[in-house]
N, C-alpha and C positions, 0 to 999 in steps of 0.2 A: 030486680034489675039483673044484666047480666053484666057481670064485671071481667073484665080481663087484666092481669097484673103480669108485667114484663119483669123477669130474672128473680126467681125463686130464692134469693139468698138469706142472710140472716135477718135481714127487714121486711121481704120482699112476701118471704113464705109466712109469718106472722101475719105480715097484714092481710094476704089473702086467707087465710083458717079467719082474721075478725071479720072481714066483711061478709064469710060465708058464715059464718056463727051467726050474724042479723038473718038468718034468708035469704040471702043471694045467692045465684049463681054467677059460681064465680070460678075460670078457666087460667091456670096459670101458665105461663111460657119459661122455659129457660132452656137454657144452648145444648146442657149436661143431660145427655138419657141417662147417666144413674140415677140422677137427681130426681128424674120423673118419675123415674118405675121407684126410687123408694116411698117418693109422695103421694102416689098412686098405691098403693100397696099401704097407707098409712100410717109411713114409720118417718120420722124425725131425720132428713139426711145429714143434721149435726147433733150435734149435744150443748146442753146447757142456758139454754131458752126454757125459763119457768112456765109451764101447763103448757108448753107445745104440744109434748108427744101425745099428751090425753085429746086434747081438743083437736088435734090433727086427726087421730084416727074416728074423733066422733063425725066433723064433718066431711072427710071423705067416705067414711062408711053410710051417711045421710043423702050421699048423692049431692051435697051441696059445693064439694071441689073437686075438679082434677088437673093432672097435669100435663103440657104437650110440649114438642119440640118446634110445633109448628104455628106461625104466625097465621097460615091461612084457617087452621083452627078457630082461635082463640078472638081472632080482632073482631071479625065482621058482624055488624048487627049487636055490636057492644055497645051499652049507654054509656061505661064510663072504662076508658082504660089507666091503669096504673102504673108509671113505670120508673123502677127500682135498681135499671142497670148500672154498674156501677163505674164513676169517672175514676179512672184511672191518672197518675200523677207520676214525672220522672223524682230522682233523688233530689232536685230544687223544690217539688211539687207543684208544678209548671203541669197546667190541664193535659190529658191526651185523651181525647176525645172517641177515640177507634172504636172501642165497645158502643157508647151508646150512641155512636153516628150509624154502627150497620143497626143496632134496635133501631132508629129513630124511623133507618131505610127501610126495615121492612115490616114497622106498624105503616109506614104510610102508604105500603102496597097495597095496604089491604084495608085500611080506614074507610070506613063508610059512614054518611050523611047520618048527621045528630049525633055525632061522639062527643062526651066530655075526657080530654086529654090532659092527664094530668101527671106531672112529672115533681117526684118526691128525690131525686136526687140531688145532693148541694152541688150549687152551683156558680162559676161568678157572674155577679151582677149583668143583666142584659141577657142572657144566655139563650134563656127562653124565648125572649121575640125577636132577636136578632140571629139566631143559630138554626132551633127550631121549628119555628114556625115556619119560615123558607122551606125549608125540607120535609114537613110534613102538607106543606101548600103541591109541591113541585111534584111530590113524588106521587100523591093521592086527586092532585087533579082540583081537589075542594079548595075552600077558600073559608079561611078563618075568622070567627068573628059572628059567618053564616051558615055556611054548610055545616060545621065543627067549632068548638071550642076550646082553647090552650090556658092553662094555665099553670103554676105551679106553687106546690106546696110542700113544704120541706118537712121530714122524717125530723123528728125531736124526741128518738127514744134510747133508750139506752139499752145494748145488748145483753141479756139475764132475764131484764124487767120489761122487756116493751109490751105486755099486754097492760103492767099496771100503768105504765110512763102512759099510753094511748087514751087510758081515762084521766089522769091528773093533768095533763098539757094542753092548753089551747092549740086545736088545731088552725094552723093558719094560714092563709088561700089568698093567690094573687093572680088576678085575669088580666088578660088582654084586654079586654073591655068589660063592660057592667054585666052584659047578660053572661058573660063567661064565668064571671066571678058569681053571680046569685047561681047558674048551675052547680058552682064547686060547694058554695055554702051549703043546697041543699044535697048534694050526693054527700057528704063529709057527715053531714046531720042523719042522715039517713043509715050510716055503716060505722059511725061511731057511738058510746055511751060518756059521759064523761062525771068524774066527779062534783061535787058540791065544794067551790073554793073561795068561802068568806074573802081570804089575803088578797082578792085578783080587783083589780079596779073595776071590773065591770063580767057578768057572769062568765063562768066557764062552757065552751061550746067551739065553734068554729068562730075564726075572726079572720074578717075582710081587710086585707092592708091596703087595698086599692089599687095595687099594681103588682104584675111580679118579680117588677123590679125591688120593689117594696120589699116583698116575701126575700125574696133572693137575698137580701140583705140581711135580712131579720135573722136568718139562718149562721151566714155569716161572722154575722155582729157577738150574736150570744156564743160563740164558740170561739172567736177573738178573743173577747173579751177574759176568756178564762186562761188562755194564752199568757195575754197581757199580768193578768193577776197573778200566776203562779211565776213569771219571768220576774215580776216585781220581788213578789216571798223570794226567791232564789237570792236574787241581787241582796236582800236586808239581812238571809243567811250567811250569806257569804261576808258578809260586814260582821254581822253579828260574831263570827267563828273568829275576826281577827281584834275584836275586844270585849271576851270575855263573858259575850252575853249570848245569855238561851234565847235563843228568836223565837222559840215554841210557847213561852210564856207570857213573851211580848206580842206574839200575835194574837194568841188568849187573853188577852188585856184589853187589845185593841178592839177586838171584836164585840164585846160585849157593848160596845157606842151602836146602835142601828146602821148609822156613815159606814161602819167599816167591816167589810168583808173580806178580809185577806186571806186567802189561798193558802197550800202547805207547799214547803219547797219540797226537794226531789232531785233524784240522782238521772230524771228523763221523762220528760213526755210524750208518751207513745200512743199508736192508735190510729185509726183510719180518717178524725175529727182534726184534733187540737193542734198535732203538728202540720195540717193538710190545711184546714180552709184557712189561716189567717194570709198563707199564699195566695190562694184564691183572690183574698180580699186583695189582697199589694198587686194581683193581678189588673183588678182596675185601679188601685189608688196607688201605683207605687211612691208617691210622696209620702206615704204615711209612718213617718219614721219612729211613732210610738209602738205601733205593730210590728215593724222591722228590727228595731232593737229588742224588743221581748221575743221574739222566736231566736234571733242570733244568740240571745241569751241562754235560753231553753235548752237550743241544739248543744250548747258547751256543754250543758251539766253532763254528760258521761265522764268526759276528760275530766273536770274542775274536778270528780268523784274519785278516780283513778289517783290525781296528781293527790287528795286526800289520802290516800292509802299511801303513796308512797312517804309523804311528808312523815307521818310516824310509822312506818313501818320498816325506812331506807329502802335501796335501791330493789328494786324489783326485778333487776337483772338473774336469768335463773330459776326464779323464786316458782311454786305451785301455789297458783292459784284458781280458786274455782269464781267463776260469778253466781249468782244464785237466782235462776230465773232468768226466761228467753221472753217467754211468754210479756206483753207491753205492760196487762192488768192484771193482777190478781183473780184464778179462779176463771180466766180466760185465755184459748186455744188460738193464741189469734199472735204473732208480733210483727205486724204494722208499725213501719215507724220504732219500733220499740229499741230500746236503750241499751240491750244487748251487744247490737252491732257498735257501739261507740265504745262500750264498756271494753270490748274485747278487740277494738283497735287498739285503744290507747295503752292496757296491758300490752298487745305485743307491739307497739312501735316502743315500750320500754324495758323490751327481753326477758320479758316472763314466758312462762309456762304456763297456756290460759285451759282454762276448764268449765264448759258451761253445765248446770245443772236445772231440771224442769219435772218438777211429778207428773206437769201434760203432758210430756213429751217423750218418748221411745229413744232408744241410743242411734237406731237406723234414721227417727227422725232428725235429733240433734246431727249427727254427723252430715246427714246430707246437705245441713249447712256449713259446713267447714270447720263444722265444732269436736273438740274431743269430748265425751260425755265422761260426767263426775258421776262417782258414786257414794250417797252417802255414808261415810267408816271410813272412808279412804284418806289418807293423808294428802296436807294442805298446810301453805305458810299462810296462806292468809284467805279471805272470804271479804266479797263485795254483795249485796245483797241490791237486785234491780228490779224484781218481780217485788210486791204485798203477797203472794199465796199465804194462806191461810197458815200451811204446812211450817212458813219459815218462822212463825212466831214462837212455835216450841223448839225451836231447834237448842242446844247447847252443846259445849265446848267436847263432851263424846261424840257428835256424831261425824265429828271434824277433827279427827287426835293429830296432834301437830302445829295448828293452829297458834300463829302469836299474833294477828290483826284482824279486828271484823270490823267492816266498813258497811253501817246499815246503811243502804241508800233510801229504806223508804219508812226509817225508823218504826218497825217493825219488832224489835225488841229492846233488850233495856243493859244498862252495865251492867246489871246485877245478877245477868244470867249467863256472864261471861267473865268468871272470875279469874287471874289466873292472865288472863287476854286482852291485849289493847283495845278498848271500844270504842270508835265515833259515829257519832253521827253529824249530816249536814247540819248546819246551823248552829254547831255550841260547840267552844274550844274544847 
């Protein structure tokens, strides 16, 4: 086949190296010429995507990828295009559409008869047959359903891991109509391999939800859903801290029942997912006030964190302190959403002296957000901890001299490597 995949990014460029790894040809689009000429050139334009850079450079060196700026390239005479641009979200996480309304405009300049169109971006509910397909009918002249095909199927992988997430995950596909949805099944079947998953109700492969309303949901739902669980952990932390009990032990308790899955609480949920689509979903359901009160909850844990430090550490007025960690996840360049920005309100609406530190991150980079960069040796009254990096588990009270509070936000180490210093963490007095 000849594949065409819209916006080269950190899902977008994986997926095009697996479809081209089957033998496809397979032509990628994005807005960025560095992005080209490094893809083109067969270097990895990020880092930290497990076997990209090797399997990047095999199948473009095979002839089986490259990449372009231009849509009149890449679309025409494509059986199946993939498109990965990305929805953009204000500080509510309220849609804004801009990016992939010009994608949508100029795949349907160039769309031609017998495409399968398929859109991996989350999305809310309806999106696809009431947004898109309009627009790619209008713009392209074709008519859906006959000339072309729409459906969508939502990306389910997680950034580090997505070649292995691509084989453990049911991919899952929602048409416009039937024949739309059996093309998705078999293109999907055709550019995917998938694990062997005894646990799954019925085999691992592509699965049909019947609509892409469905799909759209699905995507949603399980991302909500994680929302919800970890706003819950938070709330029984937050309980938990005002009698007495370790919530860490009671959630390991809990858990060992199959019923119960309870999440770990946290100083913030960040990321381009978990704080973004339960929006989405309130987008079409705003009544859903189970979803409404777990993100409201979520959004606090910076401050409820901060207001933690100050409670034994007194007033904050003055005080140096560093947060530890920009970055949303551990081990990734990325803070979307991420906890930082709350972390390092609530320190200076309470007249600290804030300090962010990051092993991703450069001082030019830290600064050009308005941060002062920490170094670590450098003196400090206290340490909030927002990132998991890997780096902060070894950390101890030398590399912080001065130090009398450490606020692990994502318990990451232990009292016992802070002797000397007031230790908390969420969820236990």
């Amino acid at each position: 086949m000849k594949i065409a995949v819209i916006a080269l990014g950190k899902i977008g460029l994986p997926l095009a190296v697996q479809f081209a790894s089957k033998g496809h040809e397979v032509v990628g689009v994005d807005v960025n010429p560095a992005t080209v000429e490094l893809i083109n050139a067969g270097t990895a334009p990020f880092p930290g995507e497990a076997h990209l850079p090797e399997r990047l450079a095999e199948v473009v060196a095979g002839g089986r990828l490259r990449a372009t700026t231009s849509y009149a390239d890449a679309v025409p005479n494509a059986d199946a295009v993939v498109v990965v641009v990305p929805l953009f979200v204000d500080d509510e996480a309220r849609p804004e559409f801009g990016w992939m309304d010009d994608a949508t405009s100029a795949l349907a300049a160039h769309l031609t008869p017998d495409t399968l169109v398929a859109y991996e971006t989350t999305l809310p509910v309806g999106t696809t047959r009431t947004r898109f397909k309009p627009m790619l009918e209008e713009g392209s002249g074709l008519v859906e359903g006959s000339d072309f095909h729409l459906v969508f199927s939502p990306e389910r992988v997680y950034s580090g891991r997505i070649f292995a997430d691509l084989r453990r995950y049911p991919k899952l596909v929602g048409g416009l109509s039937e024949a739309g949805a059996a093309r998705a099944v078999a293109f999907y079947e055709a550019v995917l391999d998938f694990d062997e998953r005894p646990d799954l109700p019925r085999p691992n492969g592509v699965w049909d939800l019947g609509s892409a309303e469905g799909a759209e949901m699905a995507k949603l739902a399980e991302t909500t859903y994680r929302d919800v669980n970890i706003g819950l952990a938070n709330q029984f932390a937050q309980y938990a801290a005002t009698a007495g009990i370790d919530i860490y032990r009671v959630i390991e308790a809990c858990n060992t029942q199959p019923f119960s899955h309870i999440h770990q609480p946290g100083i913030a949920v960040g990321g381009h997912c978990i704080p973004v689509y339960p929006r989405l979903y309130l987008w079409n359901d705003p009544a859903a006030t189970v979803v409404r009160a777990a993100r409201e909850a979520n959004a606090g844990m910076p401050d409820y964190t901060i207001g933690l430090l100050e409670g034994v550490h007194g007033s904050l007025q003055g005080q140096r302190i560093v947060v530890l960690g920009a970055a949303y996840r551990g081990g990734v360049k990325e803070t979307a959403f991420s906890g930082v920005f709350g972390a390092v309100a609530a320190l200076q609406e309470r007249g600290a002296e804030v300090l962010v530190h990051d092993p991703l991150y450069t001082d030019d980079e830290l600064s050009r957000f308005g941060w002062t960069p920490f170094h670590l040796g450098e003196s400090v009254d206290a340490a909030v901890v927002q990132t998991d990096h890997a780096e902060y588990r070894l950390l101890t009270p030398a590399e912080l001299p001065g130090i009398r509070t450490f606020v692990d936000g994502r318990r990451v180490s232990t009292a016992d490597a802070w002797p000397g210093v007031t230790y908390r963490v969420i969820g236990i007095a």
